[in-house]
Steps between C-alpha positions, in 0.01 A plus 500: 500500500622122533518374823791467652620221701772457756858510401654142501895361459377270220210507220374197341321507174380103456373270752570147339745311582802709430319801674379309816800346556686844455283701728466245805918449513509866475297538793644245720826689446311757679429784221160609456356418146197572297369221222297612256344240263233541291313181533238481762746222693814405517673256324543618122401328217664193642342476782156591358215445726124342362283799549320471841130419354641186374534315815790356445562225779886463425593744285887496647446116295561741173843574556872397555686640818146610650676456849779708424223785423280433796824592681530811361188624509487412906837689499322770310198510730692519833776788333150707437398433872787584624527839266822386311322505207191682285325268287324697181335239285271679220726759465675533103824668510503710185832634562877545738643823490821614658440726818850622523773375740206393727410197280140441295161602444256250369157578405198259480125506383338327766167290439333558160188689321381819674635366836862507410721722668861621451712372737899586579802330701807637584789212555894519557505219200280314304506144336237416234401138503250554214535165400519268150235439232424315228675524165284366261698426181245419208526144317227374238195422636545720841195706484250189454289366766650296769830644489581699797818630682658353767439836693136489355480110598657601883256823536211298420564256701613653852237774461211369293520138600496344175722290278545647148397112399505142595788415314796751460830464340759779684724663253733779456829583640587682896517398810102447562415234282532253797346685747193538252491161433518413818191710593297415263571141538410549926207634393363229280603498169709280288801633374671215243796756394722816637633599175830747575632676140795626659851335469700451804 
């Protein structure tokens, strides 16, 4: 039998940006919300964090608007304290069903392996802030050493701590090119080209 959790006003699947920034207004406006994510912290993909046996000194030094985020996840922090919101990290929403006039039922695998557990919220409404991903569009030559995705090139950097080379030419089309190249450049390498394909 999945275990239930208290009712709330407002579900949130996604705790990036989008998700965070969703659940904390919503909670300041005084409805009580639940934010389910399935990484292990907040933040998204965007807001990745270097896993903690890294020992990252600055690791906030990795990304663009980091105050903005530290923000929210204070906000976050003192809604929990303050029971305005139920913060589920590790917990996969596999699916929202209708539960009649009396809004949603969402129901989560919590944890993984032989410890996971099946988990289920009840909410008035629900807003999924799953987030983006990469679309990677093959070109000649994309599967050879060396060439990595700009998701691929952000990932390992913000989590692993390492530049996908010394030297790295940023191209493709969307709105992250510059933030990539940015990081990557902060973080030491040398980046003698953003490359967009698309027309504007």
């Amino acid at each position: 039998m999945p275990q239930p959790y208290p009712a709330a006003d407002l579900a949130v699947v996604g705790a990036g940006p989008a998700g965070l920034a969703a659940a904390v207004t919503a909670a300041g406006l005084g409805l009580r919300v639940t934010l389910l994510d399935a990484g292990e912290r907040p933040g998204g993909q965007y807001y990745r964090h270097p896993a903690p046996e890294l020992g990252a000194a600055r690791p906030e030094a990795l990304h663009h608007g980091w105050s903005a985020f530290a923000e929210r996840e204070a906000a976050l922090q003192a809604h929990r304290s303050a029971g305005r919101i139920t913060y589920l990290p590790s917990h996969h929403v596999w699916t929202v069903v209708p539960d009649g006039p009396d809004g949603w039922t969402l129901y989560a695998v919590a944890g993984t392996g032989p410890d996971e557990e099946a988990v289920t919220v009840h909410a008035r409404a629900v807003l999924l802030a799953t987030g983006s991903y990469e679309r990677q569009l093959p070109f000649p030559g994309w599967t050879l050493p060396g060439v990595v995705g700009a998701g691929g090139a952000q990932a390992m950097l913000k989590s692993g701590l390492v530049l996908p080379g010394r030297r790295v030419v940023v191209a493709g089309s969307g709105p992250l090119l510059l933030a990539v190249a940015g990081s990557l450049a902060a973080a030491g390498a040398r980046v003698p080209a953003v490359v967009e394909a698309a027309a504007y």
